[in-house]
C-alpha positions as CSV (number, residue, x, y, z in Angstrom):
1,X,46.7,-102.9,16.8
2,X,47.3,-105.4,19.3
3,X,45.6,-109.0,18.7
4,X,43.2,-110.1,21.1
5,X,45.0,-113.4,21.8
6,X,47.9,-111.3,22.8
7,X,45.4,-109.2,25.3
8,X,44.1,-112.8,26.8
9,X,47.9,-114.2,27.3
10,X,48.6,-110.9,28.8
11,X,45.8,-111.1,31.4
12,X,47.1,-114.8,32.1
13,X,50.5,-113.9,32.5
14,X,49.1,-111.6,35.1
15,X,47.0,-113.9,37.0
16,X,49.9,-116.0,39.2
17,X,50.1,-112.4,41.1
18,X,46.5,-112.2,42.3
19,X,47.2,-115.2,45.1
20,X,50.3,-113.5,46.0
21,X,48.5,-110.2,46.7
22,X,45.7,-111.5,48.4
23,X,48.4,-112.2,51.2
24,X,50.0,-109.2,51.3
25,X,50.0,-107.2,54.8
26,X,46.6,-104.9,55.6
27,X,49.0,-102.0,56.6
28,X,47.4,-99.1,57.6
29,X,43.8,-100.0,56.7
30,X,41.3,-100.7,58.9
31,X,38.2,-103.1,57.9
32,X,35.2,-101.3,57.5
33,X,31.9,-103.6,58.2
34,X,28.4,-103.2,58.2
35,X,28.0,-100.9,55.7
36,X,24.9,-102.5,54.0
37,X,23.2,-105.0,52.0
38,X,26.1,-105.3,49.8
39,X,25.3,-106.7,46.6
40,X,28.2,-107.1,44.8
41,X,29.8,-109.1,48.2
42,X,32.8,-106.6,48.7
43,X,35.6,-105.7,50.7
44,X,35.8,-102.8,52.3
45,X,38.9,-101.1,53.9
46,X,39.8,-97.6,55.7
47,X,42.2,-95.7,56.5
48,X,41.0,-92.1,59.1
49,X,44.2,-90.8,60.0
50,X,44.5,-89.6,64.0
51,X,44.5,-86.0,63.1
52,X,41.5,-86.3,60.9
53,X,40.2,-82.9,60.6
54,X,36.4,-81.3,61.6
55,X,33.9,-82.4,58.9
56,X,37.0,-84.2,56.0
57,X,36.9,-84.9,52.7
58,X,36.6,-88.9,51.9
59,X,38.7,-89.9,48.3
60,X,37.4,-93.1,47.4
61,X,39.8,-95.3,46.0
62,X,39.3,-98.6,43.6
63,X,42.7,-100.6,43.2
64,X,43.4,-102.7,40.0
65,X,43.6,-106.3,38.8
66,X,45.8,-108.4,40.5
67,X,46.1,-106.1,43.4
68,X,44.7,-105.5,46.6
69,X,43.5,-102.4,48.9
70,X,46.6,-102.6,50.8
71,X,48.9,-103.0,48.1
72,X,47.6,-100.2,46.2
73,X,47.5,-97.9,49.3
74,X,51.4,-99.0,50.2
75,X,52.4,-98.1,46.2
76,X,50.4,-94.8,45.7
77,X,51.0,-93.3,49.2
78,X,47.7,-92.0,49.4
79,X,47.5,-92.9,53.3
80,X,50.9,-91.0,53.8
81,X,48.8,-88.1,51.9
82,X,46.0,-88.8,54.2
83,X,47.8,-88.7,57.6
84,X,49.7,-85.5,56.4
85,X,46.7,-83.5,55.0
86,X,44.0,-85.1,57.1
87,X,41.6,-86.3,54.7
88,X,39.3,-90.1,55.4
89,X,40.7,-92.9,52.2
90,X,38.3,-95.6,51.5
91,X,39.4,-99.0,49.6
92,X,36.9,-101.1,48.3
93,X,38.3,-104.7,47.5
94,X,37.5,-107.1,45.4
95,X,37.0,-110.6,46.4
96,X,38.5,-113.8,44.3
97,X,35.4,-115.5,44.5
98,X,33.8,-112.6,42.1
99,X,36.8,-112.3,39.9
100,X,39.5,-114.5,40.2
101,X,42.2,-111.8,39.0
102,X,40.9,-109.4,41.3
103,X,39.2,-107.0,39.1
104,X,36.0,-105.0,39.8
105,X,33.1,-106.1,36.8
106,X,33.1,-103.6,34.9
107,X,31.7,-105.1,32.1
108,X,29.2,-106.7,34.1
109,X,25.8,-105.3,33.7
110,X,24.7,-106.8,36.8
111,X,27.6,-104.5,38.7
112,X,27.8,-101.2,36.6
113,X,24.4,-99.6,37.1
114,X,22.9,-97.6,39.8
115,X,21.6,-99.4,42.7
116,X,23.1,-102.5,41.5
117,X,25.8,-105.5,42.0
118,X,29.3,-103.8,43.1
119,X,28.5,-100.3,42.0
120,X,25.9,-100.1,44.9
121,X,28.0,-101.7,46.9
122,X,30.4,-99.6,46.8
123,X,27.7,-96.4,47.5
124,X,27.0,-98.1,50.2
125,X,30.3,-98.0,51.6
126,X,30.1,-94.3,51.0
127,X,27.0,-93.6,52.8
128,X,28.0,-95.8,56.0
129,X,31.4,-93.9,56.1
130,X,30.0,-90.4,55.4
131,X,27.9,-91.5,58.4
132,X,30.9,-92.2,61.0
133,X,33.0,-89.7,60.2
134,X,30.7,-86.6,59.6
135,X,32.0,-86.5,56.0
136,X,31.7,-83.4,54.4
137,X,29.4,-84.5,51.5
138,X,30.4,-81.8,48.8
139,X,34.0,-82.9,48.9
140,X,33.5,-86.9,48.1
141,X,36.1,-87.8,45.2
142,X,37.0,-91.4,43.5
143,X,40.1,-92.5,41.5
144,X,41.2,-96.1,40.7
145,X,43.6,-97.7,38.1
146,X,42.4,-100.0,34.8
147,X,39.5,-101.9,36.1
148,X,39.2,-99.7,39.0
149,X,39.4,-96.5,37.0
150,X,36.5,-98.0,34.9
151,X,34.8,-98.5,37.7
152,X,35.3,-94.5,38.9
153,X,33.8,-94.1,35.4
154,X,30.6,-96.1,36.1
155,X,30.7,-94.7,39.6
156,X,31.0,-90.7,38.2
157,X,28.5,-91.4,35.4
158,X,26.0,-93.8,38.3
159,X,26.3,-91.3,40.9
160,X,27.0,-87.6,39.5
161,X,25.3,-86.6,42.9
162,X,27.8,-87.7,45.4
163,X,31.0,-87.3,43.9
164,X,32.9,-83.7,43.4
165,X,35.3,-84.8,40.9
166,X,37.1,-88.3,40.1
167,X,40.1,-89.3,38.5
168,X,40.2,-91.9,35.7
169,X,43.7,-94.1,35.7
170,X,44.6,-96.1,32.7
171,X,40.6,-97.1,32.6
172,X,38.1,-96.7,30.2
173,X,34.9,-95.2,29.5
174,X,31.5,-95.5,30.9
175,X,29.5,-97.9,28.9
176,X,32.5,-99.7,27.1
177,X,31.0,-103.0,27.3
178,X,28.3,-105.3,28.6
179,X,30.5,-108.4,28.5
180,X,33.8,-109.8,28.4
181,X,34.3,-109.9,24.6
182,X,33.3,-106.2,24.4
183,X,35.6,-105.3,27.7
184,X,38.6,-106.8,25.6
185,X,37.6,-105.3,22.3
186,X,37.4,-102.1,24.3
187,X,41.4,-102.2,26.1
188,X,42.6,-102.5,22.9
189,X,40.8,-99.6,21.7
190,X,38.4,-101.4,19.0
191,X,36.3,-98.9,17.8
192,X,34.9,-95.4,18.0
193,X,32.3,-93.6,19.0
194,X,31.4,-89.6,18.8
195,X,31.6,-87.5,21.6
196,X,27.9,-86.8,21.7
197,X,27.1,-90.3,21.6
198,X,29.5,-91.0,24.4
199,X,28.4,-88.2,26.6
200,X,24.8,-89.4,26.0
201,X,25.5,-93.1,27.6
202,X,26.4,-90.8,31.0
203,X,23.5,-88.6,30.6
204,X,21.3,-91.9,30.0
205,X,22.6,-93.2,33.4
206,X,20.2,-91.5,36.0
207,X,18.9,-88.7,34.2
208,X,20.9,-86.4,36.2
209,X,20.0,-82.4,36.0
210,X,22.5,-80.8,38.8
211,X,26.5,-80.4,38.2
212,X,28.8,-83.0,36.7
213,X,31.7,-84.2,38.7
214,X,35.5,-82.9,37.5
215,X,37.2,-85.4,35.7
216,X,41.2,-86.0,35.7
217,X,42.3,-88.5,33.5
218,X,45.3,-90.0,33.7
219,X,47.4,-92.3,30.8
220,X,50.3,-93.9,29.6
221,X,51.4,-93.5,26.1
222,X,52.8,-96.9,25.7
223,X,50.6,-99.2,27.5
224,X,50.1,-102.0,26.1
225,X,47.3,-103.4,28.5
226,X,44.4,-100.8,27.8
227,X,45.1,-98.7,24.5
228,X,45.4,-95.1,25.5
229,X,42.5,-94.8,22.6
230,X,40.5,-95.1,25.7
231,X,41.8,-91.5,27.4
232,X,40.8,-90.3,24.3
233,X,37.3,-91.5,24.6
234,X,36.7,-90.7,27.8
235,X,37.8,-86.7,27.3
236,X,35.3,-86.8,24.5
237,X,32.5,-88.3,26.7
238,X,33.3,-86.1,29.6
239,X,33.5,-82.8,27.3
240,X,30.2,-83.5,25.8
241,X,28.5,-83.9,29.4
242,X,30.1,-80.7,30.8
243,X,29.3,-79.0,27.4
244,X,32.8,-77.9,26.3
245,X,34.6,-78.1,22.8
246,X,38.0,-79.5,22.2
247,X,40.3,-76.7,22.7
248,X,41.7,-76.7,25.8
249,X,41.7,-73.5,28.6
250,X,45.6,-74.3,29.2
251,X,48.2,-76.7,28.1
252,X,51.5,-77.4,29.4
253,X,54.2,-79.8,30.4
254,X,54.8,-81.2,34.2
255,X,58.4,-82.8,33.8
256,X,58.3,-84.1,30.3
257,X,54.5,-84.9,30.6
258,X,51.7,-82.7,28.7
259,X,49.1,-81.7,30.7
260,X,45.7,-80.1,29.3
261,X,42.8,-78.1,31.5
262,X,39.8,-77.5,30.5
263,X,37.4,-74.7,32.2
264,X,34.0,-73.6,32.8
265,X,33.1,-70.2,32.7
266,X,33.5,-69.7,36.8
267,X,37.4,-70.2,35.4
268,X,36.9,-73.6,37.6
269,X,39.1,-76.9,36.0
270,X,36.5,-78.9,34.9
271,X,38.5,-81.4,33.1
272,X,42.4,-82.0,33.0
273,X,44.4,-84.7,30.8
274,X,47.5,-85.9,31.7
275,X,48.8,-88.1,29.0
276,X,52.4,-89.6,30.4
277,X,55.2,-90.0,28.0
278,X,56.6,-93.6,27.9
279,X,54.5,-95.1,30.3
280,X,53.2,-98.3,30.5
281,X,50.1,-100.0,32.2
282,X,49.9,-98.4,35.8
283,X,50.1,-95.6,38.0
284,X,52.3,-92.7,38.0
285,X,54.6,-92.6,41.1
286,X,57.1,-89.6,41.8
287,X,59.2,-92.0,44.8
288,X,61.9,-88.9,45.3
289,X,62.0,-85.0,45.3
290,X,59.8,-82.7,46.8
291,X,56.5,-84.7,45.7
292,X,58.0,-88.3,46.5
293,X,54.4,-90.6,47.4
294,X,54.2,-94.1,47.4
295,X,56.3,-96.9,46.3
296,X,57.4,-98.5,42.6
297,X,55.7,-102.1,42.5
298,X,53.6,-103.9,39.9
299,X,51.8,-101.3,37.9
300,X,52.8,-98.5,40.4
301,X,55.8,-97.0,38.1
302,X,58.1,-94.5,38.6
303,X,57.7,-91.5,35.8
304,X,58.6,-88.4,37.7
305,X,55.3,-87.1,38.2
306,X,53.2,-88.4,41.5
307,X,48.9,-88.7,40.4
308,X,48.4,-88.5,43.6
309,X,49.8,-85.5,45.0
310,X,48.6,-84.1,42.0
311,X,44.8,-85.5,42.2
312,X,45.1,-84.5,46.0
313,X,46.0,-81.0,45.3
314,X,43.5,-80.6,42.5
315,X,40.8,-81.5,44.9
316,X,42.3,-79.4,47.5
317,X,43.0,-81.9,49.9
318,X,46.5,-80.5,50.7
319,X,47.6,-77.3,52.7
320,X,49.7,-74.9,50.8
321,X,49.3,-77.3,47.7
322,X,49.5,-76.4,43.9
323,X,49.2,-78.3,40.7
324,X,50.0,-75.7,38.7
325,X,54.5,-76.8,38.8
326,X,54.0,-76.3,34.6
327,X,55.6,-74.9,32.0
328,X,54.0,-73.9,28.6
329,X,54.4,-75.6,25.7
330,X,55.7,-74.6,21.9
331,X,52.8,-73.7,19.5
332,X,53.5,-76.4,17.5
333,X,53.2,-78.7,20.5
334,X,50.0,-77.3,21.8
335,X,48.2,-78.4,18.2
336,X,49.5,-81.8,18.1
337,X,47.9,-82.1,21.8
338,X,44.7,-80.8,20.8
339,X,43.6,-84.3,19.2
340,X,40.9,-85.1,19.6
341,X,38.8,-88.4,18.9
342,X,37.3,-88.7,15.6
343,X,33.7,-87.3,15.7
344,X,32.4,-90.1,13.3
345,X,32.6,-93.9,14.8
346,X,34.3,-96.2,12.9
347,X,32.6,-99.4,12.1
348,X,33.8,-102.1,14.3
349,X,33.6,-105.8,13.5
350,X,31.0,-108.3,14.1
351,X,32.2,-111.4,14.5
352,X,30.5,-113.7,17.1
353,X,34.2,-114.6,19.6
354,X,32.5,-114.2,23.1
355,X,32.4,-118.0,23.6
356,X,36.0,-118.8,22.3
357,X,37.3,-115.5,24.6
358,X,35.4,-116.8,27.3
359,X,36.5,-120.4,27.2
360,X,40.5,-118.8,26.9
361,X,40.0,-116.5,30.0
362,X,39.2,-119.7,32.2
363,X,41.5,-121.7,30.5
364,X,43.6,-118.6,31.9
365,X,41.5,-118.6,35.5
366,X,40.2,-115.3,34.7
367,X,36.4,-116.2,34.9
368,X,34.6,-118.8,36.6
C-alpha cells in the first residue's frame, strides 16, 4: 500500500497548478450570483445553452483539486454536450481562500452535512437555478472527480430528495473522514468497512424514506492518488441503501473497460460500475471517434471511453443516445468482476498522525 508521506508529496507536487488554474479563461460559463446565504463562500458558474429546451434537466457538476469550473468544463466537454442536447450545467468553484489546492472539504464536518458549510452552498445554487430556468426538478443529476466526486457522495447521501442519479469519479465514499488524517488514510484505501455499515452512514444522513438516487461510479485501476479500494466501497454502500446483493443484472466490456449494472425490479439501472483498465487519477475522455467530448489535460485522460457521453446518456440527456455500445464478457471474467468488498472491516491502525499530517500539508500549502 502506498505510504502516506508519499500521498502528502503527491498532493504537493500538485499544488504549483492551482495558481495556474485559477487564471485560466471562464469560457463558456457564465457567473451565477445571488443564489443565497452561501455558507461555504463558493463560486458558482453556468453554462444554459441558447437552445435550452422547455422545462431541462440541470447536471450539477463539482471539478477537482487543482482545477477550476472552466478548466473542467473545457476537458470534459460537458458544455459541448449541453449546447447539443439542450440540458442547463452548473459548476460550483472552489475558492483558494477555503482550500488552497482548490478542493471542496470533504472531510470537513463543517461542509459535508445537510444545511451546512459548502454542501448547502451548493443546494443553494440548485434551488436559485431551478428557479431561473424552470428546471425540471425530477431530472437534477451531480458528478465530479476526487474531491468533487466525494463531494457528489455527500451531496447524494445529504440530499437523496433532489438529485435523480449522480456519478462518483475517482472519489470516495460518504462518511470517509471527519478530518484530514482520516481523508488521507481513506485515498489510500486504509481500512474496511461492511456494506451494511456503509449503507447505514447514508441512511443516518437525513433519515430519508422516498427513492435513492442512481449511482455511476467511475475508477481507474492504477491510480495512484485515491486507491480504487474506494469504488469498491462506495458500490457496497450504495448496494446496501438500494437493497441489492452483489451479483450484478449485466456485465460487459465498453472498449477494453468492464462495465457492471445493477437493477431494480422495474428492470431500471440502479447502479453501474465502470472500472477503467490502466487508468490513472482522473477523468475518462474519448477526444476522437464517434463519442469524442472534451479535451486531454491534467487529470482529464484519454482512455477510449468518454464518462460523459456516457453519464449523459444514462440519464437521458441525449437524443437518440445509448450506453449500451457493450459486449459480454467470458464466464470466467464475469466472476473475477463480481468482487466485492470484504463484508467484515478490517482493523485499521490507531496511531495519533493528524498533527504531524497536518503540519506537512502546510508545509506543502495545502491547509491554512
Amino acid at each position: 500500500m502506498k505510504k502516506l508521506s508519499a500521498t502528502i508529496a503527491q498532493l504537493a507536487a500538485m499544488h504549483p497548478m492551482s495558481a495556474a488554474s485559477a487564471k485560466e479563461p471562464q469560457g463558456r460559463l457564465k457567473d451565477l450570483a445571488g443564489f443565497g446565504s452561501n455558507p461555504g463562500a463558493l463560486r458558482a458558474k453556468a453554462h444554459v445553452p441558447k437552445n435550452i429546451r422547455g422545462h431541462p434537466a440541470l447536471v450539477v457538476v463539482l471539478h477537482g483539486c487543482t482545477q477550476t469550473a472552466a478548466g473542467y468544463d473545457r476537458g470534459s466537454g460537458w458544455s459541448q454536450l449541453a449546447d447539443e442536447h439542450g440540458f442547463a450545467l452548473l459548476f460550483p468553484e472552489q475558492q483558494p481562500g477555503n482550500n488552497p489546492n482548490l478542493c471542496f472539504n470533504w472531510f470537513s464536518p463543517a461542509d459535508a452535512a445537510r444545511d451546512r458549510g459548502e454542501a448547502l452552498s451548493i443546494r443553494q445554487m440548485i434551488a436559485t437555478m431551478v428557479e431561473t430556468y424552470d428546471i425540471d426538478a425530477s431530472r437534477i443529476f451531480v458528478t465530479g472527480l476526487s474531491a468533487g466526486g466525494a463531494m457528489a457522495s455527500i451531496l447524494l447521501a445529504t440530499y437523496p430528495e433532489v438529485f435523480a442519479g449522480g456519478a462518483i469519479i475517482a472519489g470516495l465514499p460518504y462518511g470517509a473522514a471527519s478530518n484530514v488524517s482520516q481523508a488521507l488514510e481513506a485515498m489510500r484505501g486504509a481500512g474496511r468497512h461492511s456494506g451494511a455499515e456503509l449503507g447505514d452512514r447514508v441512511r443516518r444522513a437525513v433519515g430519508h424514506s422516498g427513492p435513492w438516487p442512481s449511482i455511476s461510479i467511475w475508477h481507474g485501476t492504477a491510480d495512484a492518488t485515491v486507491s480504487d479500494i474506494n469504488a469498491d466501497a462506495i458500490l457496497a454502500q450504495w448496494l446496501s441503501v438500494h437493497g441489492l446483493d452483489g451479483r450484478p443484472s449485466t456485465t460487459a466490456m465498453v472498449g477494453s473497460h468492464p462495465h457492471r449494472r445493477w437493477m431494480d425490479k422495474a428492470g431500471r439501472t440502479v447502479i453501474e460500475d465502470y472500472r477503467i483498465t490502466g487508468m490513472g487519477h482522473g477523468t475518462p475522455l474519448a477526444t476522437t471517434g464517434r463519442d469524442a467530448c472534451g479535451t486531454v489535460m491534467p487529470h482529464m485522460l484519454e482512455v477510449g471511453i468518454s464518462s460523459t457521453r456516457r453519464m449523459a446518456a444514462t440519464w437521458k440527456l441525449l437524443d437518440g443516445s445509448s450506453s449500451d455500445a457493450t459486449s459480454t464478457l467470458p464466464a470466467e471474467k464475469t466472476a473475477q468482476l463480481e468482487r466485492l468488498p470484504s463484508a467484515e472491516p478490517a482493523p485499521a491502525a490507531k496511531t495519533d498522525v493528524e498533527k504531524i499530517i497536518e503540519d506537512a500539508l502546510r508545509a506543502a500549502g495545502l491547509m491554512r
